[in-house]
C-alpha positions as CSV (number, residue, x, y, z in Angstrom):
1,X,-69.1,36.0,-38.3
2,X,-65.6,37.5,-38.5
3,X,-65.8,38.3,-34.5
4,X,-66.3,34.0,-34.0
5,X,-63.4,34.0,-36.5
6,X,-61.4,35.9,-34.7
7,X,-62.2,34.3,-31.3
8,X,-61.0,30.6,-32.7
9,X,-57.8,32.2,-34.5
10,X,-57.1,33.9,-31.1
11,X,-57.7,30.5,-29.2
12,X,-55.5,27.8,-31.5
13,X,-52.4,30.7,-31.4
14,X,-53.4,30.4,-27.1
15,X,-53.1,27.0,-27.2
16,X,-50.0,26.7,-29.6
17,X,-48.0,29.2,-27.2
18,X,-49.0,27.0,-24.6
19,X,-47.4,23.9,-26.2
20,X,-44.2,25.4,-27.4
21,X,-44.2,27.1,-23.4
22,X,-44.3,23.2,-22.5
23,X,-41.7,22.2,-24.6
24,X,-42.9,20.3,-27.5
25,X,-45.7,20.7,-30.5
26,X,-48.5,18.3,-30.5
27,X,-46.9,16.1,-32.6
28,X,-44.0,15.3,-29.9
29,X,-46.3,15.1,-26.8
30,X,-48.5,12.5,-28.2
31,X,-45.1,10.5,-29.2
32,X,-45.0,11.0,-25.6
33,X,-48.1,9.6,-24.9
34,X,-47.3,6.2,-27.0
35,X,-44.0,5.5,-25.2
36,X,-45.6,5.9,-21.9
37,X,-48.6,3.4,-23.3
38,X,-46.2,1.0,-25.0
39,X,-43.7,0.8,-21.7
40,X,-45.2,-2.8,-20.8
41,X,-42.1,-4.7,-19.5
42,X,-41.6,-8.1,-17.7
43,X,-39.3,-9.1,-15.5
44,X,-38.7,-12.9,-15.1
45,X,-37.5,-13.8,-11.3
46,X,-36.6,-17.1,-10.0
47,X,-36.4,-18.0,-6.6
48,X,-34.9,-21.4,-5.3
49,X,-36.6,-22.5,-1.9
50,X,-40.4,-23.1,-1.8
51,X,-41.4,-22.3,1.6
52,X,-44.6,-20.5,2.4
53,X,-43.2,-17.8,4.7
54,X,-41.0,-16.3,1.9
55,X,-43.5,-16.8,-0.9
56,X,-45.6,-14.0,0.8
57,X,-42.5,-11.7,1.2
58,X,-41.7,-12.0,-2.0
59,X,-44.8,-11.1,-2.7
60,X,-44.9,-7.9,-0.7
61,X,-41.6,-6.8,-2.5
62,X,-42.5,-7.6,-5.8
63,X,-46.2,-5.9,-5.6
64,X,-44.0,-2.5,-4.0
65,X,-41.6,-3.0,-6.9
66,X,-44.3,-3.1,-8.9
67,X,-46.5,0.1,-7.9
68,X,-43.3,1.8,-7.9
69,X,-42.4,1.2,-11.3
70,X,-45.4,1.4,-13.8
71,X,-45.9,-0.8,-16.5
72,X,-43.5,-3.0,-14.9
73,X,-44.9,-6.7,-14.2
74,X,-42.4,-9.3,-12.2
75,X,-43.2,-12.9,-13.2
76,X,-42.3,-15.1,-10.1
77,X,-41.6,-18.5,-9.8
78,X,-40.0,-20.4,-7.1
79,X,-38.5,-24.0,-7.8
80,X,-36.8,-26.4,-4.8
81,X,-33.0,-26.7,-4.1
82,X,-30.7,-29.1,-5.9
83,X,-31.4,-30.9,-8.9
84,X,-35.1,-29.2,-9.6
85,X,-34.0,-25.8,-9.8
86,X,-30.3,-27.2,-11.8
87,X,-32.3,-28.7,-14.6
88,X,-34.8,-25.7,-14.8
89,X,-31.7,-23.3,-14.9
90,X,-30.2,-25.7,-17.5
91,X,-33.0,-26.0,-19.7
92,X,-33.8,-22.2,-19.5
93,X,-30.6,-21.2,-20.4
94,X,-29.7,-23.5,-23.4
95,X,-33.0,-22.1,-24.8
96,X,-32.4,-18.6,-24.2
97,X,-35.4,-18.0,-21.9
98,X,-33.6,-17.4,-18.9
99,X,-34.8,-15.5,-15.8
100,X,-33.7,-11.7,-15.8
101,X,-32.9,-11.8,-11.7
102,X,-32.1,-15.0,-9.9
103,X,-31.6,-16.0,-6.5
104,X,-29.6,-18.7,-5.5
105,X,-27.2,-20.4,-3.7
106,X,-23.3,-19.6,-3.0
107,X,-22.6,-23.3,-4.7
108,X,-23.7,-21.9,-7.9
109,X,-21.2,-18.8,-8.2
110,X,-18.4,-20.8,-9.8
111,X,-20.1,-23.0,-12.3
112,X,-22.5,-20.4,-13.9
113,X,-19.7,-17.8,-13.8
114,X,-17.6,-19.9,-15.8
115,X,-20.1,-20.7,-18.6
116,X,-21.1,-17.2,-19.0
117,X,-24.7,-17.1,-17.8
118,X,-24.4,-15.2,-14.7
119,X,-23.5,-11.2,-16.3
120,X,-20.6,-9.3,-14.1
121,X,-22.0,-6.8,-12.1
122,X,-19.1,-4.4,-11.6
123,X,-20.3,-2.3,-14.0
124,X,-23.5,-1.5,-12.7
125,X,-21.7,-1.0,-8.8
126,X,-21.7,3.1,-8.8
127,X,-25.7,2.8,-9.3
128,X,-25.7,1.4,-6.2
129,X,-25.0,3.5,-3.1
130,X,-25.3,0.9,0.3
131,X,-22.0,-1.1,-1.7
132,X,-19.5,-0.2,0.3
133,X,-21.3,-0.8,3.7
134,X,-21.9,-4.6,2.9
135,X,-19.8,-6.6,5.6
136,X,-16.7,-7.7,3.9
137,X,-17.4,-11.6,3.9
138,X,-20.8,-11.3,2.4
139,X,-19.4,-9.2,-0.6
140,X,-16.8,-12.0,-1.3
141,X,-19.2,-14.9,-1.4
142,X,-20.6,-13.2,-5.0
143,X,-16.6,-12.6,-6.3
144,X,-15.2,-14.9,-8.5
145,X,-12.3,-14.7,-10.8
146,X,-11.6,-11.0,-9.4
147,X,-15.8,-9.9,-10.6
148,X,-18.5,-9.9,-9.0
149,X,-21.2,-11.7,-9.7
150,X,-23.6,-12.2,-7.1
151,X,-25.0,-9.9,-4.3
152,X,-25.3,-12.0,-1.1
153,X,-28.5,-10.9,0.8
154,X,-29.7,-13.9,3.0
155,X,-26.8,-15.5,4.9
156,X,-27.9,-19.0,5.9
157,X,-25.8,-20.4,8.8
158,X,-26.6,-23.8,10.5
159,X,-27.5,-22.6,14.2
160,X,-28.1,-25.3,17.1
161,X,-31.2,-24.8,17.8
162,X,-33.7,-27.1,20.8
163,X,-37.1,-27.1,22.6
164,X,-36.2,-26.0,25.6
165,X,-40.0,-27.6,27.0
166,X,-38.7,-30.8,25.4
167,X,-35.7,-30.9,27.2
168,X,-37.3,-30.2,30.5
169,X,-39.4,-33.3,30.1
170,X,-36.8,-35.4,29.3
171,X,-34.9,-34.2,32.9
172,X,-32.6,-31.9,31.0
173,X,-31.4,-28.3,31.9
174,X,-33.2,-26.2,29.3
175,X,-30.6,-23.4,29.2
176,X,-27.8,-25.9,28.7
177,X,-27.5,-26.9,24.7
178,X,-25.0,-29.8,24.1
179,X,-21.3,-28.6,23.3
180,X,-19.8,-31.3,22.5
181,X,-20.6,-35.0,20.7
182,X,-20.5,-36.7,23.3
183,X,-23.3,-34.8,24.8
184,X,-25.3,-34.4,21.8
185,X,-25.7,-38.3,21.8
186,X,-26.7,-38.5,25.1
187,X,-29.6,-35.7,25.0
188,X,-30.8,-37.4,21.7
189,X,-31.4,-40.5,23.7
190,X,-32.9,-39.0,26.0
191,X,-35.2,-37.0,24.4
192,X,-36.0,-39.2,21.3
193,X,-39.7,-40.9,21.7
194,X,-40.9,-43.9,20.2
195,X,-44.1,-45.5,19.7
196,X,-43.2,-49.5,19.8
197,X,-40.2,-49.6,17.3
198,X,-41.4,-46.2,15.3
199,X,-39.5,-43.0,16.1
200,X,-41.9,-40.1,16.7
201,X,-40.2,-37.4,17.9
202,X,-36.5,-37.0,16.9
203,X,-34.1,-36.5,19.8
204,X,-31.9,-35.0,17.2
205,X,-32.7,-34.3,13.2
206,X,-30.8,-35.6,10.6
207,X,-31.8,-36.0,7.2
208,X,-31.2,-38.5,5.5
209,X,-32.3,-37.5,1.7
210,X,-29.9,-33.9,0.7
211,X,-28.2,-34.1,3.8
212,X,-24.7,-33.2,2.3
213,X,-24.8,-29.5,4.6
214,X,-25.3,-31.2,7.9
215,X,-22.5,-34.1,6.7
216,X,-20.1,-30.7,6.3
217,X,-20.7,-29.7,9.8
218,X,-20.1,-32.2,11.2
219,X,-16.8,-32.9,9.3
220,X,-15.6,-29.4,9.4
221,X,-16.3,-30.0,13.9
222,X,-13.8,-32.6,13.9
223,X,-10.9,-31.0,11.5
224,X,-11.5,-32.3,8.3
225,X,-12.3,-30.5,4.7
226,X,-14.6,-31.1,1.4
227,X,-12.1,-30.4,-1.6
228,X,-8.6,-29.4,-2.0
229,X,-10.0,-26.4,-4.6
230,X,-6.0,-25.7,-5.7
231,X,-5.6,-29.7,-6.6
232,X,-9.3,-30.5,-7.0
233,X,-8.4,-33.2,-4.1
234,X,-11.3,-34.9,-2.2
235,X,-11.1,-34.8,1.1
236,X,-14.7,-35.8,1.8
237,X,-13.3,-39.7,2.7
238,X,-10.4,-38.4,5.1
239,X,-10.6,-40.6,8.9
240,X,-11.9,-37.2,10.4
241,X,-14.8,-37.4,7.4
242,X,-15.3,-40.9,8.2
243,X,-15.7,-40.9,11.3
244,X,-17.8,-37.9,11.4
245,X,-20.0,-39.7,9.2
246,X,-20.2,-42.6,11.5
247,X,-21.4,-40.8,14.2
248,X,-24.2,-39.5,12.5
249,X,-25.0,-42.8,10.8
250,X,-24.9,-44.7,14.6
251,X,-27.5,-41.9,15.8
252,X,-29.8,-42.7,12.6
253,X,-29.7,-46.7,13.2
254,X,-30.1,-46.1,16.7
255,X,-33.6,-44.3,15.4
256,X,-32.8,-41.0,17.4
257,X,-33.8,-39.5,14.2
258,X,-36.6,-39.5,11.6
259,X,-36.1,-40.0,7.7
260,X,-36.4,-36.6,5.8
261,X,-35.5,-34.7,2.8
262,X,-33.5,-31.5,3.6
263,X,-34.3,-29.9,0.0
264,X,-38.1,-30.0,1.3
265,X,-39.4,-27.2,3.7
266,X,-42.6,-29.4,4.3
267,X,-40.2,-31.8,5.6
268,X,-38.1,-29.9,8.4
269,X,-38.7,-32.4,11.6
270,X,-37.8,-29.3,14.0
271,X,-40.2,-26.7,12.7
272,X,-43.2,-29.5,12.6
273,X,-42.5,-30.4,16.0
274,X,-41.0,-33.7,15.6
275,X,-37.4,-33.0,17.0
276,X,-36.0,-31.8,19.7
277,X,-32.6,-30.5,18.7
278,X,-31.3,-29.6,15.3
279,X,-29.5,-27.8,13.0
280,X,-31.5,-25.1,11.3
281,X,-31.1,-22.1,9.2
282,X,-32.4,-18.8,11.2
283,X,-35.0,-18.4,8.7
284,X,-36.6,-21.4,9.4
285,X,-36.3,-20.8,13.9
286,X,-37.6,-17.0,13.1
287,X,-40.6,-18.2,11.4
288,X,-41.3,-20.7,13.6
289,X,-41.4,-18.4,16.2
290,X,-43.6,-15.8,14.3
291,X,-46.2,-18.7,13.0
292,X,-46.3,-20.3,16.4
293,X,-46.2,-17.5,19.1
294,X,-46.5,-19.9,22.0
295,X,-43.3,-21.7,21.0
296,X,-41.3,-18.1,21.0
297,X,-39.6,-18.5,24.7
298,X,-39.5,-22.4,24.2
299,X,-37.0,-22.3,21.7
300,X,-32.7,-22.3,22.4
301,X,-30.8,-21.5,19.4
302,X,-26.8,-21.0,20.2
303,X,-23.9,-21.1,17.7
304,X,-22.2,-24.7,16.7
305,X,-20.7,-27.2,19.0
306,X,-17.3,-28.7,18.4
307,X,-15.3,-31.9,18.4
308,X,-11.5,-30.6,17.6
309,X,-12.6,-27.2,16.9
310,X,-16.3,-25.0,16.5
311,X,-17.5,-25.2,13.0
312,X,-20.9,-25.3,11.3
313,X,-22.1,-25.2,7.4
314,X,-22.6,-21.4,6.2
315,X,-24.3,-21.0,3.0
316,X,-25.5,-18.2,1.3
317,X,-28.2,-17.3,-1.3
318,X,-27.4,-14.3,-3.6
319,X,-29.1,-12.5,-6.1
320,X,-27.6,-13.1,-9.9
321,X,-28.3,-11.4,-13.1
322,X,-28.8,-13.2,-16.1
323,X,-25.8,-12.5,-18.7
324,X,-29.2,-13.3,-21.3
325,X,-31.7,-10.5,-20.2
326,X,-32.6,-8.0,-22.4
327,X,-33.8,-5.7,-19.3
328,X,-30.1,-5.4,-17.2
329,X,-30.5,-1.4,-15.7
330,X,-34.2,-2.8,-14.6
331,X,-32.7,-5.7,-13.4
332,X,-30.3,-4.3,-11.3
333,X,-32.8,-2.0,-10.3
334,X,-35.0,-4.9,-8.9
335,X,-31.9,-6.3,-7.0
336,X,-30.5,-3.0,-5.1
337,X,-34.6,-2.3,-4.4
338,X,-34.4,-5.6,-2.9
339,X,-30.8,-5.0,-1.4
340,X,-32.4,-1.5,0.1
341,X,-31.2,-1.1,3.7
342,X,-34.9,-0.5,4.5
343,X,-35.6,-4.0,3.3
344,X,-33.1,-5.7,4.5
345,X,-34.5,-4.4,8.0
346,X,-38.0,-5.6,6.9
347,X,-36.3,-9.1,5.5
348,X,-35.1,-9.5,8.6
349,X,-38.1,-8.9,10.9
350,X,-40.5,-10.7,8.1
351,X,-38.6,-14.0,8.0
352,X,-36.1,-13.7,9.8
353,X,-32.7,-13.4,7.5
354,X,-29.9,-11.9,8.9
355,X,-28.5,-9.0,8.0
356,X,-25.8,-8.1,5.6
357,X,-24.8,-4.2,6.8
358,X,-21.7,-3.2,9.1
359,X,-23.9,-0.2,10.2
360,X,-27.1,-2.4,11.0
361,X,-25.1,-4.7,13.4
362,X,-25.6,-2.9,16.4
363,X,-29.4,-2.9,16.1
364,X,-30.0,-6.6,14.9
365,X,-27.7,-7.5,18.1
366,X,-30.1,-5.4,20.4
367,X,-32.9,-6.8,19.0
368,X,-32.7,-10.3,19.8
369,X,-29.2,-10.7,21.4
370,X,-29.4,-14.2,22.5
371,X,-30.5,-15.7,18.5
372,X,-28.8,-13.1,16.4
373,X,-25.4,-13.3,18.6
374,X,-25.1,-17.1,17.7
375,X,-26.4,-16.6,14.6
376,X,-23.2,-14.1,14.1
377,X,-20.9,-16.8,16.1
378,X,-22.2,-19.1,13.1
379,X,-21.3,-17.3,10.3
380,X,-17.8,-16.6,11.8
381,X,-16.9,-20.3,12.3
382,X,-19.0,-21.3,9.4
383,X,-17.8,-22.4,5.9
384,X,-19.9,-22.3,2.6
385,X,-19.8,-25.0,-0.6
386,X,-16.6,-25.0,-2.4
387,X,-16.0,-22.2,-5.0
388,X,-15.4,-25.0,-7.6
389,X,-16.9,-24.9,-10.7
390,X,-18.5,-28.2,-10.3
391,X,-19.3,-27.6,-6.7
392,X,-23.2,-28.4,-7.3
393,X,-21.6,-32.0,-8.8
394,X,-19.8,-32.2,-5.1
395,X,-23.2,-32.2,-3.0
396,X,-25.0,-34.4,-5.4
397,X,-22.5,-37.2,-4.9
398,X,-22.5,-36.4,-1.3
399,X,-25.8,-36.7,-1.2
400,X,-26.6,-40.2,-2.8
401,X,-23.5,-42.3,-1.4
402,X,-24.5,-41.0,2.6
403,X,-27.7,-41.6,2.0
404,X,-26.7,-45.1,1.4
405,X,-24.8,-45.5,4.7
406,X,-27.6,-44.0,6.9
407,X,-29.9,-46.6,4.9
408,X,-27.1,-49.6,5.7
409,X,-26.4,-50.5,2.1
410,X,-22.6,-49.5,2.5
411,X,-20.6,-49.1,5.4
412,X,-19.4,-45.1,6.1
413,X,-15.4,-45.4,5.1
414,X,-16.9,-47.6,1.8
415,X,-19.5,-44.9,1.2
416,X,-17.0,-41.8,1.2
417,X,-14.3,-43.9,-1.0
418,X,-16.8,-44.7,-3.7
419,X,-17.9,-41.5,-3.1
420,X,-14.6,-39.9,-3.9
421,X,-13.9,-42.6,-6.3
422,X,-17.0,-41.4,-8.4
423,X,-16.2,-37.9,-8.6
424,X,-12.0,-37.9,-9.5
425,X,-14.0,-40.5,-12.2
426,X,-16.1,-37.3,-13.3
427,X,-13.3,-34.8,-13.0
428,X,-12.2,-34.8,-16.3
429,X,-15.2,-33.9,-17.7
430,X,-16.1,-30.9,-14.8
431,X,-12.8,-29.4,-15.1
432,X,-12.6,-26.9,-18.3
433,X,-10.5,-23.8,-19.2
């Protein structure tokens, strides 16, 4: 009896060494043990866009994220451009159920900035290493009052793109893109095709519902601007906006195009094979290409055309923090795992965004130099929405009143004066201290 006692004294003082050895008594590891059990943490992301291709990426990052991080679940949702994903913002944030990480458009920077939802990020900047290799122009997109508050990680420049079998039935050179107006009216008679008075394949795509980016292009091509920002001047009614908008309102009654709602991805006339030219973000080519392999060598893409000078639209979706999370270090976390040069590499060769590093430049070139290199020409040339606090405001006017003159219902000049009119009548109410 007293040689068992001794055993079992001898084995607790073993086993008691062994825990202090380790650090801790008992007590403290199975504290341990409760943290590590109770460390169940959500992350709420929001994505604006809806298309299928980047639904699965983001499903691929946030499912690594995930087994990377345990206990960590990402809640995803994904709402359209434009109004949808403005009043779901809204509504989230006046009840203080915001998303932790958000990503968004360049249009947004200003407004959200200003009222305090989007949280400054130069605080956070020495957690993240690949900072000071982000090419200069992306960096600035997210900076706004001298903070930054957006990383930019999908650059979205409008590239002319065209099927180049298209263009070979219609008696066109397929290597030789339009590079001028003039010549982009002609090939989108040419190649338009009608059945009796219906258009069924667009010689050129224009959309007429949210079509406020292509409208910039086309303004910016012949010398004009959106917005004074210093005088919070429109511009948007100016005779080069005019008559850029007439040109693109002659094309739509002369039914070289088909109706269509740029805010929906279900309906882009290029990618479903009902136009022949437009102008498309290189997401949307790139995907095309990997969805449709027989299309890959059928498809031109080269940087804008010009009227007075080479322009195109140039947005830019960023990832934001909400200044309302309760997780930021995670957050952040999730964005610079996102902003990983590793998978921007993958972003890129999943679906097809450019990329946003000095020292990847060289590679993406090599890769595809005839699309990435007018891809880059883009961006150079290319101009994003306004950073005005009511710049969201600017494209929603846009959008209704040229809507109206593709429809007839106002003449282009009337259009863009009641246009302008509209928002100098909203101006005292957008512009705050």
């Amino acid at each position: 009896m007293k040689k068992r006692l001794v055993i079992v004294l001898c084995f607790i003082l073993l086993v008691s060494s062994s825990l202090v050895a380790c650090g801790g008594s008992t007590e403290k590891l199975v504290s341990k043990n409760e943290n590590s059990n109770n460390k169940k943490v959500t992350l709420k992301f929001w994505r604006a866009g809806t298309d299928i291709s980047e639904n699965e990426y983001w499903k691929r990052v946030m499912s690594e994220f995930e087994a990377q991080h345990e206990g960590i679940t990402i809640e995803y949702s994904e709402v359209p451009f434009g109004n949808e994903m403005e009043t779901k913002l809204n509504a989230a944030f006046a009840s203080g159920t915001s998303p932790d990480v958000i990503s968004y458009s360049l249009a947004s920077v200003a407004q959200r900035a200003h009222l305090g939802q989007y949280e400054p990020l130069d605080q956070y900047l020495e957690k993240w290493e690949e900072k000071d290799d982000l090419i200069d122009n992306v960096y600035e997109t997210g900076v706004y009052k001298d903070n930054l508050y957006g990383i930019g990680f999908i650059p979205d420049p409008r590239v002319l793109v065209w099927r180049k079998d298209m263009f070979t039935d219609a008696g066109l050179d397929p290597e030789s893109p339009p590079q001028d107006w003039e010549t982009l009216r002609d090939y989108s008679l040419k190649l338009t095709k009608r059945d009796g008075n219906t258009t069924t394949v667009a010689g050129f795509s224009i959309p007429t519902t949210n079509g406020w980016t292509l409208f910039q292009s086309f303004v910016l091509q012949n010398g004009g601007k959106i917005i004074d920002a210093e005088t919070n001047t429109p511009l948007f009614n100016s005779p080069e906006a005019i008559e850029a908008t007439e040109f693109l309102v002659d094309l739509v009654k002369e039914g070289t195009s088909i109706p269509s709602d740029a805010n929906k991805s279900s309906d882009n006339l290029f990618v479903n094979g009902k136009a022949a030219m437009a102008y498309d973000s290189p997401s949307a080519v790139a995907n095309l290409q990997k969805t449709n392999p027989d299309l890959a060598d059928k498809i031109g893409i080269a940087g804008p055309i010009a009227r007075k000078q080479k322009a195109t639209f140039a947005g830019m979706r960023l990832l934001f923090m909400s200044s309302q999370s309760k997780e930021k270090d995670l957050a952040f976390e999730f964005m610079t795992f996102i902003m990983a040069k590793e998978e921007t590499w993958k972003r890129y060769k999943e679906i097809g965004a450019p990329i946003v590093y000095n020292s990847l430049k060289e590679d993406y070139i090599k890769d595809n130099p005839e699309m990435n290199s007018a891809i880059f020409e883009a961006v150079t040339y290319g101009q994003g929405a306004a950073k005005v606090t009511y710049a969201g405001k600017i494209s929603e006017i846009l959008n209704t009143y040229i809507e109206q003159a593709y429809y007839g219902k106002k003449s282009a000049e009337q259009a863009l004066n009641d246009a302008a009119e509209h928002l100098l009548n909203e101006m005292p109410n957008l512009i705050t201290d």
